[in-house]
C-alpha positions in Angstrom: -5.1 -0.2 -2.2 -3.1 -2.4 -3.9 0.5 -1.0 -5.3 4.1 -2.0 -6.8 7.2 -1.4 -4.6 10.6 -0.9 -5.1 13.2 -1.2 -2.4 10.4 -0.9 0.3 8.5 2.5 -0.8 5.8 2.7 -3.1 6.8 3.8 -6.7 6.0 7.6 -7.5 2.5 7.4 -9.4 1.2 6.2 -7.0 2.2 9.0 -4.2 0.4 11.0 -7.0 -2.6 9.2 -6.8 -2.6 9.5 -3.1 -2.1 13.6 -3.2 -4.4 13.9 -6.1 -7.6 11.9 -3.9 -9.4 12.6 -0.9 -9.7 9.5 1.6 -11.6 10.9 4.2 -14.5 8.2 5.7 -12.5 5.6 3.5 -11.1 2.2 5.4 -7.5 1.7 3.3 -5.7 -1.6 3.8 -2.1 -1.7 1.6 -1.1 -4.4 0.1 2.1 -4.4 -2.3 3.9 -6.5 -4.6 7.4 -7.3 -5.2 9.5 -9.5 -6.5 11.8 -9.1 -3.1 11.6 -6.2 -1.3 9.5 -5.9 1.9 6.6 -3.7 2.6 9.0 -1.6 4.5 7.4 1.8 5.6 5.7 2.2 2.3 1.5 2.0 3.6 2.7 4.2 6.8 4.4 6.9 4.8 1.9 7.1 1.9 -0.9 7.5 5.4 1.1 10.6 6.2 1.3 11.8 2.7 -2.4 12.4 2.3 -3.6 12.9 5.9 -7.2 11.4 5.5 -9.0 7.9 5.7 -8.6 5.1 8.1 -4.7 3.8 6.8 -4.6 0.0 8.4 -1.5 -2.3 8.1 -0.6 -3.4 4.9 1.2 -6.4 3.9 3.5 -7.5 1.2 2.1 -10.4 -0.9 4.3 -12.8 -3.0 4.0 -13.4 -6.6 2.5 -16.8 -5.8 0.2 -15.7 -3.2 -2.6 -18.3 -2.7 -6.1 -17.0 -2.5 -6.7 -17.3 0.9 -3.8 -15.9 1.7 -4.7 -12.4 -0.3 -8.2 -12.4 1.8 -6.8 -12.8 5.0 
């Protein structure tokens, strides 16, 4: 699940989206985007927002992310 970040957390629509779906039997990997902040706790708190689904460690990618590095 892919998501914009501000100042490490994950801007509020998307903790809406979260609340608002059900992720049970669901493999989530986080990945973020920013322009400078870091990941920070952002995948692990939106995991503890909705309770459900298989939340693995995300990673923040950079605006010039190559392709490879956005599959690995």
């Amino acid at each position: 699940m892919g998501y914009p970040i501000w100042w490490g957390g994950a801007v509020w629509p998307v903790n809406h989206f979260v609340t608002d779906n059900d992720f049970t039997g669901e493999k989530v990997i986080p990945f973020a985007t920013s322009a400078s902040s870091p990941l920070g706790s952002s995948g692990s708190d939106l995991a503890t927002m909705i309770g459900t689904g298989d939340w693995q460690e995300g990673q923040r990618l950079s605006s010039n992310a190559s392709a490879g590095e956005v599959s690995s």
